[in-house]
N, C-alpha and C positions, 0 to 999 in steps of 0.2 A: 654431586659432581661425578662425571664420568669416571672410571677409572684408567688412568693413563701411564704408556708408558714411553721411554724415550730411544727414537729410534733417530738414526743419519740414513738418511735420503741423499745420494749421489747417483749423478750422470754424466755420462758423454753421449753428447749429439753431434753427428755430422753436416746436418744441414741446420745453418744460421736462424729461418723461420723455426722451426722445429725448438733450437736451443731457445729463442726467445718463449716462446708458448710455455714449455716445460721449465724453464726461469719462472716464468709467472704464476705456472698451476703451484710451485713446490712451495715458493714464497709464502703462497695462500695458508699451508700449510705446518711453516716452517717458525721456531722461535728467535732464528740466530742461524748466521752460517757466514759462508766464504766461497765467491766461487761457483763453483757446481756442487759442493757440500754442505744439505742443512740442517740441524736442531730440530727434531719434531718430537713435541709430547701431542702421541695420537690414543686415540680409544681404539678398541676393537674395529667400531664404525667407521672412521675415520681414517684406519689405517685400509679398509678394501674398499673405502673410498677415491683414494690418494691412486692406489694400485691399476683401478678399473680408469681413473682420467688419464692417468701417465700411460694407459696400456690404447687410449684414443688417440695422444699425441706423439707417441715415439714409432719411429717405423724397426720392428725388429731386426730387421736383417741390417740394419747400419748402425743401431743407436742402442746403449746400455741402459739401463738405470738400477739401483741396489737400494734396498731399504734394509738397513741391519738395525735390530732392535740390541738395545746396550744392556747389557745387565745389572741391573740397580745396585746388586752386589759389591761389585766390583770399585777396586778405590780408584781414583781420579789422578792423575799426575796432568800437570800442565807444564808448558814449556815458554818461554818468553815472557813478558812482561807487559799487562793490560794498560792500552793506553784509554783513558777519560776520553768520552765523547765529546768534539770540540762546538757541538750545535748549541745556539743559547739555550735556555732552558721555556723560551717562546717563542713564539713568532709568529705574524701578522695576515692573515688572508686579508686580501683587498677585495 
């Protein structure tokens, strides 16, 4: 298995089409998030992968985007309280 590691992927877009696209490529990408911010355990490939399509679909002069890689080190503090996923645990394609 590759070796990975965990970075937050956030952006701001200005234009609507644009934020949709760049929703969709990070998603691709992403393990978890919120918003315009997500979860990515990327490999070396994977991360100038992510870089080079985001850098296809964002226009620079209007639109951000940041990839900070976390440091593994580093301890964890959370804040709030996890709520249980309320989706059953199946569900039915027709």
């Amino acid at each position: 298995m590759a070796n990975r590691s965990l970075y937050l992927a956030a952006y701001d877009v200005a234009d609507a089409r644009r934020l949709r696209a760049a929703l969709d490529l990070v998603k691709g990408y992403s393990t978890g998030g919120q918003k315009s911010v997500h979860e990515c355990f990327l490999s070396e490939a994977e991360r100038a992968g992510l870089l080079r399509d985001v850098a296809l679909v964002l226009d620079q002069a209007d639109d951000s985007f940041l990839l900070l890689r976390l440091d593994p080190r580093a301890r964890v503090l959370t804040l709030g309280k996890g709520i249980a996923p309320m989706d059953s645990p199946y569900f039915y394609v027709a």
